[in-house]
C-alpha positions as CSV (number, residue, x, y, z in Angstrom):
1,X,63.3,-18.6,172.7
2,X,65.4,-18.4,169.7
3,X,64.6,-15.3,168.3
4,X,65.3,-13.8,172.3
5,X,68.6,-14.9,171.6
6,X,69.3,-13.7,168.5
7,X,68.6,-9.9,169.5
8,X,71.0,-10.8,172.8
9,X,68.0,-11.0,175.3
10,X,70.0,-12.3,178.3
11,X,68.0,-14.4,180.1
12,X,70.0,-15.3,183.2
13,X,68.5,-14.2,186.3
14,X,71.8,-11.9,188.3
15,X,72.8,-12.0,191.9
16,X,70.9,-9.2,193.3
17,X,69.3,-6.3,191.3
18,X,71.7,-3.4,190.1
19,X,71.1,-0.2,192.1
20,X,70.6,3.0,190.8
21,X,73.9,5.0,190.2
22,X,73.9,7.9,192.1
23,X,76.2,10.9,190.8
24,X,77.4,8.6,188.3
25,X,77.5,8.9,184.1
26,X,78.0,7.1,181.1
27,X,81.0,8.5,180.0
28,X,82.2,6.4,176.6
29,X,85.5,5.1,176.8
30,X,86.3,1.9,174.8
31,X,87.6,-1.1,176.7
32,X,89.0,-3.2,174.2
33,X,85.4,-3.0,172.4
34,X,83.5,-2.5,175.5
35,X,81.8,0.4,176.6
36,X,82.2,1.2,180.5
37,X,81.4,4.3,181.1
38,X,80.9,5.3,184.8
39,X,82.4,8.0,186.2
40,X,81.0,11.5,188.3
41,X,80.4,14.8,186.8
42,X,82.5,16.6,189.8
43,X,85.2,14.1,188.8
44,X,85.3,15.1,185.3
45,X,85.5,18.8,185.8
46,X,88.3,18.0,188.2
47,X,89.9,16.6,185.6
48,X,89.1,18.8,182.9
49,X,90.8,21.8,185.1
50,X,93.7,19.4,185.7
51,X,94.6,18.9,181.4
52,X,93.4,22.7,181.0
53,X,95.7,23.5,178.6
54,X,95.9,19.7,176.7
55,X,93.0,19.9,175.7
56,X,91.9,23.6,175.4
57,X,88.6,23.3,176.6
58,X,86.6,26.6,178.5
59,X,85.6,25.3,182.1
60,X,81.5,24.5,182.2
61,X,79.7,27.2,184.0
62,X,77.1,25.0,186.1
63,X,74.4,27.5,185.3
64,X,74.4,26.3,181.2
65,X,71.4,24.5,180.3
66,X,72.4,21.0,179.9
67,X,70.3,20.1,176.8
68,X,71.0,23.7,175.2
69,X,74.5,22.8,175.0
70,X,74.0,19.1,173.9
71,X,71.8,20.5,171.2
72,X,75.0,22.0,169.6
73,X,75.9,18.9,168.9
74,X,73.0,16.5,168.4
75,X,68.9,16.8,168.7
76,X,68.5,15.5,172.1
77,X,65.0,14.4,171.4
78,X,66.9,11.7,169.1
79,X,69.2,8.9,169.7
80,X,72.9,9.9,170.3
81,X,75.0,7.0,168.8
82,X,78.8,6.2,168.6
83,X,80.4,3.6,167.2
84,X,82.9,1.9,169.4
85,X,86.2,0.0,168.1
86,X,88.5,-2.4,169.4
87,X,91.4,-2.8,167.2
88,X,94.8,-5.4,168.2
89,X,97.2,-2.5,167.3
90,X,100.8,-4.0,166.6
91,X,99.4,-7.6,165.6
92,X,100.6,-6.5,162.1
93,X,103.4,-3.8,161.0
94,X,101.3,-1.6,159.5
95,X,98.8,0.7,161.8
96,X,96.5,1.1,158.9
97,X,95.9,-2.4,157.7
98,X,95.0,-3.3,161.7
99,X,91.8,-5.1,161.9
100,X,88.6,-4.6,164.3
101,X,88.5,-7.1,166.6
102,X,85.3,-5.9,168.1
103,X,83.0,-3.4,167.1
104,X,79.7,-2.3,169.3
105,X,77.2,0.3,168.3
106,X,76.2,2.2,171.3
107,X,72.6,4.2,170.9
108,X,71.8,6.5,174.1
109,X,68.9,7.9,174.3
110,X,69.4,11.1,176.7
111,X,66.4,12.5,177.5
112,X,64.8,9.1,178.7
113,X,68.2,8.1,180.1
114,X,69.3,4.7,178.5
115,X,70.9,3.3,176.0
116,X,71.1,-0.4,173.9
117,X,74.6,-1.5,172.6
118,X,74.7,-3.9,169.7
119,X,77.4,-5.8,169.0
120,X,78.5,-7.0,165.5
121,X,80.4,-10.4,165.5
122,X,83.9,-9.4,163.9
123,X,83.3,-12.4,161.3
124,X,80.3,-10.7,159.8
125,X,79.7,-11.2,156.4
126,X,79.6,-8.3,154.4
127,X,80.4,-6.2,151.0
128,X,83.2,-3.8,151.0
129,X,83.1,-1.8,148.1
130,X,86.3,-1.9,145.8
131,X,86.9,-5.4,147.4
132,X,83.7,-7.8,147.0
133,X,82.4,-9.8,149.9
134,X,85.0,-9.8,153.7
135,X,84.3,-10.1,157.1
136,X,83.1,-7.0,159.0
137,X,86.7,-6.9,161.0
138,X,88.3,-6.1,157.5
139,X,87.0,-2.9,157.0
140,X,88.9,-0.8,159.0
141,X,92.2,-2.3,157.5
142,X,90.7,-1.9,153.7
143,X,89.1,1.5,154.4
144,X,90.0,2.9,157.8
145,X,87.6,3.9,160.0
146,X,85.7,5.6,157.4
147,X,84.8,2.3,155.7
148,X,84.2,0.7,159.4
149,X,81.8,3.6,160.1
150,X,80.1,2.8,156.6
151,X,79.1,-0.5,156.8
152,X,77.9,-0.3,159.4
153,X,75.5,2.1,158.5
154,X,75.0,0.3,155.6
155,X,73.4,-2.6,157.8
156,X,71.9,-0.3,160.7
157,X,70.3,2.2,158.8
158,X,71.5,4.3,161.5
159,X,73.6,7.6,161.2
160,X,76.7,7.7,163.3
161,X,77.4,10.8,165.5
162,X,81.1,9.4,166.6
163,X,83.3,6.6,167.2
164,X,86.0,5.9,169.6
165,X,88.9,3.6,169.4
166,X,91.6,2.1,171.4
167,X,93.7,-1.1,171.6
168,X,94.3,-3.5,173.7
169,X,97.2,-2.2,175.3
170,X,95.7,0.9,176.8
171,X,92.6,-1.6,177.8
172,X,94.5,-3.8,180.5
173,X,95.3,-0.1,181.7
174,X,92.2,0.5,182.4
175,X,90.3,-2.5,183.9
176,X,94.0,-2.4,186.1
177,X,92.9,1.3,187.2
178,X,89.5,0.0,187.9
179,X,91.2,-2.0,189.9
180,X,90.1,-5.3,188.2
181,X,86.7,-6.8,188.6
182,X,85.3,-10.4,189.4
183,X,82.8,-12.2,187.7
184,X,81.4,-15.7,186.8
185,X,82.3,-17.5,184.3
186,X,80.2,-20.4,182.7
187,X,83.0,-22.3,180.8
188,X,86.6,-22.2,181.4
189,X,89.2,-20.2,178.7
190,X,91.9,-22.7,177.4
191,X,92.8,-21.0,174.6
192,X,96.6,-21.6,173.3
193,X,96.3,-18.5,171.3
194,X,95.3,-15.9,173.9
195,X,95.1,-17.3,177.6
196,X,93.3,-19.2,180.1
197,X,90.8,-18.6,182.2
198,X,89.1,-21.0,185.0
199,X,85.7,-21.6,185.0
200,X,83.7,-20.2,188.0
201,X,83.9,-17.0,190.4
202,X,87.4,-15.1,188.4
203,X,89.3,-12.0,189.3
204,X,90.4,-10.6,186.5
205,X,92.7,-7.9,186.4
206,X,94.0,-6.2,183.2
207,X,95.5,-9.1,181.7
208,X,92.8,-11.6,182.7
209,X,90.1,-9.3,181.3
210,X,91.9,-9.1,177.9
211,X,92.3,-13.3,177.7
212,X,88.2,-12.7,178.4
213,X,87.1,-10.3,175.9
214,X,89.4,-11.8,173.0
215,X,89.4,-15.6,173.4
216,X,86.3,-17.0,170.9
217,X,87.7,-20.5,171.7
218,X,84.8,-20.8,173.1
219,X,81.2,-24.0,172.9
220,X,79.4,-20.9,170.4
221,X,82.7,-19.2,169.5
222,X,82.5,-15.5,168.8
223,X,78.3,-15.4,170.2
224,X,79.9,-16.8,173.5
225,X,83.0,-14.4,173.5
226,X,80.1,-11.0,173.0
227,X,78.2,-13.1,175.8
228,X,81.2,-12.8,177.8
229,X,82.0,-9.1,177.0
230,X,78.6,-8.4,177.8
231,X,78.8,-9.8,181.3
232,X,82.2,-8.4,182.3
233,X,80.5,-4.7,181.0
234,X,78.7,-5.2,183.7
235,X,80.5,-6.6,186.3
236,X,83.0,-3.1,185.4
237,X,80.3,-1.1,185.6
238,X,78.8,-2.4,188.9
239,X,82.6,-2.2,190.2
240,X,82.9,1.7,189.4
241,X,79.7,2.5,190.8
242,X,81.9,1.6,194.3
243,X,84.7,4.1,193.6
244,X,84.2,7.0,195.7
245,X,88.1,7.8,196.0
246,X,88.2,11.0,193.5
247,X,92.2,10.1,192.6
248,X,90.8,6.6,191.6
249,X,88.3,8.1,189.2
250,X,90.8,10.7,187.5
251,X,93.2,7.9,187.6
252,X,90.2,5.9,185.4
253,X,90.1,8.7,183.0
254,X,93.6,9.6,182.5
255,X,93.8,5.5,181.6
256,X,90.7,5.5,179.4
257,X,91.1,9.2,177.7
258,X,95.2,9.5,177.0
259,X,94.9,6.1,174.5
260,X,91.5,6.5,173.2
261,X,91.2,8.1,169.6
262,X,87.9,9.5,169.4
263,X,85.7,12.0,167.4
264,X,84.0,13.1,171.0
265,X,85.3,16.3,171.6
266,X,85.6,16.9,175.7
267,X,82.6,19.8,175.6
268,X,80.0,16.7,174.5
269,X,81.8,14.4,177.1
270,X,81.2,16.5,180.1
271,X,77.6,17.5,178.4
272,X,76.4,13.7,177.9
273,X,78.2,13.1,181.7
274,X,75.9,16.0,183.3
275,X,72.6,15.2,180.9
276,X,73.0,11.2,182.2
277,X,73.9,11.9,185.8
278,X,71.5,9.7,187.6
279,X,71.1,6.9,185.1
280,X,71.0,2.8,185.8
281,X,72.8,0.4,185.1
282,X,69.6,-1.6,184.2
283,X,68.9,1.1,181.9
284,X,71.6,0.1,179.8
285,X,70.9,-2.9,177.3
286,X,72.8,-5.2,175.3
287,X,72.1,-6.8,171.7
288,X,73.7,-8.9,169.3
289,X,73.2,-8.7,165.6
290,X,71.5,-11.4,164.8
291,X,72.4,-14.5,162.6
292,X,74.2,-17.5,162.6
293,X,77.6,-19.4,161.5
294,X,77.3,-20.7,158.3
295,X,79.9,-23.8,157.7
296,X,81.8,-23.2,154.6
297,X,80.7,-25.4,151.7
298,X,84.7,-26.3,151.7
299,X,87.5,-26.5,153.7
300,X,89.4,-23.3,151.6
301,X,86.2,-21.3,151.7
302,X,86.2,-18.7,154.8
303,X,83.8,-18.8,157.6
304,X,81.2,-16.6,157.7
305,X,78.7,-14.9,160.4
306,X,75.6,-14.5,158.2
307,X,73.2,-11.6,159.6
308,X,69.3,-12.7,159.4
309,X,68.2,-9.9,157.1
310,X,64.6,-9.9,158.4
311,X,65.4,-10.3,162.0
312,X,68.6,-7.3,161.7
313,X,65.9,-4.8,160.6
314,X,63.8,-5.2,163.3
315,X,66.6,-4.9,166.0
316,X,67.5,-2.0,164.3
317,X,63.9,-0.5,163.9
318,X,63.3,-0.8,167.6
319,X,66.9,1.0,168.2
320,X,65.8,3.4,166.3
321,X,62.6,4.4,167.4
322,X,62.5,2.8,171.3
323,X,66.6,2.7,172.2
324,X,65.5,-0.8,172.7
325,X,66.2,-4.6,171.0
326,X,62.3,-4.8,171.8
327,X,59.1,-3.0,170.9
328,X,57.0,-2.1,173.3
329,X,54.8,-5.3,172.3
330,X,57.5,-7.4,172.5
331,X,59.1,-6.2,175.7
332,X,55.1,-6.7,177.5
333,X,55.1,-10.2,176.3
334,X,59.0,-10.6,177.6
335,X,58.1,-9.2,180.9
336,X,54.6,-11.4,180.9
337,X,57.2,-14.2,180.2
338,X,59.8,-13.4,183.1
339,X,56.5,-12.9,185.5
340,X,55.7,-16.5,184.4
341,X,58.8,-17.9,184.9
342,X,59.8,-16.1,188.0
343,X,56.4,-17.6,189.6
344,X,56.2,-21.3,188.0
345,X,56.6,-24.0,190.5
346,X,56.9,-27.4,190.6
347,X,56.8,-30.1,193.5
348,X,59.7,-29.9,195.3
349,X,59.8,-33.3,197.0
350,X,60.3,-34.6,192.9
351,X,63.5,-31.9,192.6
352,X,67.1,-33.4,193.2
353,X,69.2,-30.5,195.2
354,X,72.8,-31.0,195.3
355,X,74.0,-28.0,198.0
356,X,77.7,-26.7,198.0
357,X,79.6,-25.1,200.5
358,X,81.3,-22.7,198.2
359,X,82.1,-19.8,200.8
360,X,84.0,-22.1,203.2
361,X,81.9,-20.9,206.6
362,X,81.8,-24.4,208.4
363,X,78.0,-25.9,208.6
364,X,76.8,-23.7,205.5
365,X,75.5,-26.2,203.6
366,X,73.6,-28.5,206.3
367,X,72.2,-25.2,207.9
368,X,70.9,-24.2,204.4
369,X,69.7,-27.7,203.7
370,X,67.3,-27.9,206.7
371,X,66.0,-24.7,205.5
372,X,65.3,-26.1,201.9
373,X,63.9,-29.7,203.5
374,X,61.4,-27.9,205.9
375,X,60.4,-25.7,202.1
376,X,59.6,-29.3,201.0
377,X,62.6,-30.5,199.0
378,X,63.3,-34.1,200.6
379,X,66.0,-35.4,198.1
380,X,69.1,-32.9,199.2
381,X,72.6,-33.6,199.1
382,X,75.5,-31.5,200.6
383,X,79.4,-30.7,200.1
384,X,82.2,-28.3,199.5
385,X,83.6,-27.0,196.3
386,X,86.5,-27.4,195.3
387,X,87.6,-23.7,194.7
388,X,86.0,-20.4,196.7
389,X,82.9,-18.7,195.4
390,X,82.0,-15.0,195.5
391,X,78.6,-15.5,194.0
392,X,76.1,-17.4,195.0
393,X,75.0,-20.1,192.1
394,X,72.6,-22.2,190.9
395,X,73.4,-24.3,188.5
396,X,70.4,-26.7,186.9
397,X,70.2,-29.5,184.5
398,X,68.8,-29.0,180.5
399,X,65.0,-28.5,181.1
400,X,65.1,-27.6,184.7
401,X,65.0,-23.8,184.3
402,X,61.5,-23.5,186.6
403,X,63.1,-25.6,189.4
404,X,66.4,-23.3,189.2
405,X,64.2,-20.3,189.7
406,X,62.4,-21.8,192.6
407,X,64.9,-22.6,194.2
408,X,66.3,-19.2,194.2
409,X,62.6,-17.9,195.6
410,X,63.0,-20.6,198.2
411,X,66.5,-19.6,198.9
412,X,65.8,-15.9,199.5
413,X,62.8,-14.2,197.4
414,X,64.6,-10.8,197.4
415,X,68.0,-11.5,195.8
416,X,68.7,-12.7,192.6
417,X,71.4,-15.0,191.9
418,X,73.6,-16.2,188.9
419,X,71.8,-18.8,187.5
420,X,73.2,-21.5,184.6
421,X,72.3,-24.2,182.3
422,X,75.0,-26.9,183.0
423,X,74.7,-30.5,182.3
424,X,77.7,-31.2,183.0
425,X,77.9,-29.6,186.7
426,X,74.2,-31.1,187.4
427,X,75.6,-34.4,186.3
428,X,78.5,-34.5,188.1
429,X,76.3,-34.2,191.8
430,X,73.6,-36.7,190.4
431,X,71.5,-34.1,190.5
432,X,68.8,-31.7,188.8
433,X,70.0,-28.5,190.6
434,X,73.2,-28.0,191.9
435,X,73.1,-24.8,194.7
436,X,76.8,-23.0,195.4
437,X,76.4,-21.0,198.4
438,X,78.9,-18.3,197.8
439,X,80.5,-15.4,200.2
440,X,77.7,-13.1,199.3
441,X,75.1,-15.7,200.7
442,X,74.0,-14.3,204.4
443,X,70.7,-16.0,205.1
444,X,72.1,-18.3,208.1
């Protein structure tokens, strides 16, 4: 369980499973350290002919080979990766000595259409050379990008193709040209520094998103903050695979593209946009380099993210040579695990379900509650929540993983819900599972 965590295995079962993106790409634009990357291939050349003469690029005949051209640039047989920055640009007066707030290597594999993204905790502890041992988010202030690109080939292994940059400015841009996304959040933001964020179903727009992505004040600090960047990646990218509106979509680039600093020149853009056309979003996979926090032995020492050596190479071999946090092996006996899980029951009649009316239809939760007691669940308890839900979500006591899962089969085998550990929630309704019908919930 632990090492799953360490390589960013997320384990949370999602609302429903994430379609296939038709006529959509991974385009890379940085979003405050995030990737989120969707946009169409007519789009792009709509906008190419639009900023013709900015950026002095030849239109794309449609009749060139797709992989001829991207093997200008890169074997497409091998990974493609870029390194993707984050910086807070203006947090102090000189540009150059800004610091990496986040930093993501993003590995795409083109031919079999996906990609893993590993993100490197900013407080990383590592060896600049010229100035001894600093945390990873130093680099690009000692050394520029250069010495940000170095490192962390120093601790992947892997060569780097390209990076991409942008601050935090031009991100609320561009989640505000998405048009803002919701999500769930497990824990609430109260964070005097940056901003606060409720916990629950959240609409973020531009400035929500950047409270979100920056805030590590947070149970597992900066793990919990990637955890979160990880899940709003997600929520953007299922949000732009619903933009049809082709002003919308240029609007997205001109956001993304006119504040981004990048090595990608536009010809491997619209290339890698083409070559990915039809990819998922479940083919897209997120990691974390592992480690841990390592208290300082005093209060004047700094605090360190120390990577697990052993555990780093491995993530990075399987990168390397599957595009994946897992090997083969290891993503067989993950799936034999998920198949467990998903299937594991226990007797209902023992299982305390607390049911919540969270989408405000009157006689949700006692219609869904007969359901559940006729599936053999005889200790259930309704309500209303407090605030509205989007999301349906099933929340389950420390231990009671199994029972969350089954009550998610019970409640409709086909979807898949947020699910989350939370003592506190489960508590709170006397209960072992605590079900929030939200407005996405249509089985009565």
């Amino acid at each position: 369980m632990k090492q799953r965590e360490m390589v960013g295995i997320d384990k949370r079962r999602k609302r429903r499973k994430l379609e296939t993106i038709v006529k959509t790409t991974l385009v890379i634009f940085l979003l405050g350290g995030l990737v989120a990357g969707i946009m169409s291939f007519d789009a792009l050349k709509t906008w190419a002919a639009k900023h013709y003469v900015r950026f002095k690029i030849d239109p794309i005949p449609d009749s060139d080979p797709v992989y001829e051209k991207l093997s200008e640039w890169i074997d497409p047989s091998q990974p493609y990766n870029v390194l993707l920055v984050g910086i807070d640009r203006g947090s102090v007066e000189d540009d150059d000595a800004t610091r990496s707030d986040v930093i993501i290597l993003a590995s795409v594999d083109v031919m079999e259409k996906k990609a893993v993204l590993v993100s490197f905790p900013r407080d990383t502890r590592v060896d600049i050379p010229g100035h001894g041992t600093q945390k990873i988010n130093s680099a690009r202030a000692y050394s520029g990008m250069e010495g940000v690109i170095e490192v962390v080939k120093d601790i992947s292994g892997m060569e780097i193709h390209d990076y991409a940059e942008v601050d935090f400015a031009a991100f609320e841009r561009i989640v505000d040209a998405i048009g803002g996304v919701t999500l769930h959040l497990d824990y609430p933001i109260l964070d005097p520094k940056i901003g606060a964020l409720p916990a629950g179903d959240v609409f973020l727009n531009g400035e929500d998103a950047l409270v979100l992505v920056r805030s590590r004040d947070l149970p597992r600090g900066d793990l919990d903050r990637i955890d979160n960047q990880k899940k709003f990646l997600k929520a953007v990218m299922k949000k732009a695979v619903e933009v049809r509106d082709l002003q919308a979509l240029l609007a997205i680039l001109d956001a993304a593209v006119k504040h981004m600093e990048t090595t990608i020149e536009p010809d491997m853009l619209f290339t890698l946009a083409e070559a990915l056309g039809d990819m998922q979003v479940d083919a897209v996979e997120f990691a974390t380099l592992p480690g841990e926090d390592i208290e300082p032995a005093t209060p004047e020492e700094p605090w360190y993210f120390v990577m697990d050596e052993d555990a780093a190479a491995e993530l990075f071999r399987n990168v390397k040579l599957y595009t994946s946090a897992l090997s083969p092996e290891q993503q067989a006996a993950e799936s034999a695990w998920r198949e467990q899980e998903e299937t594991a029951e226990v007797d209902r009649s023992g299982v305390s379900l607390a049911i919540l009316n969270g989408a405000g239809w009157q006689g949700l939760a006692a219609g869904v509650a007969e359901i559940m007691q006729a599936r053999g669940y005889a200790d259930v308890t309704t309500g209303n929540t407090a605030n509205p839900y989007e999301l349906t979500t099933i929340y389950y006591a420390p231990g009671r993983e199994t029972e969350a899962g089954m009550v998610a089969r019970d409640l409709d085998a086909e979807a898949e819900f947020v699910l989350s550990e939370d003592a506190d929630v489960a508590s709170g309704h006397d209960a072992d599972i605590v079900l929030v019908l939200g407005e996405d919930y249509t089985g009565t």
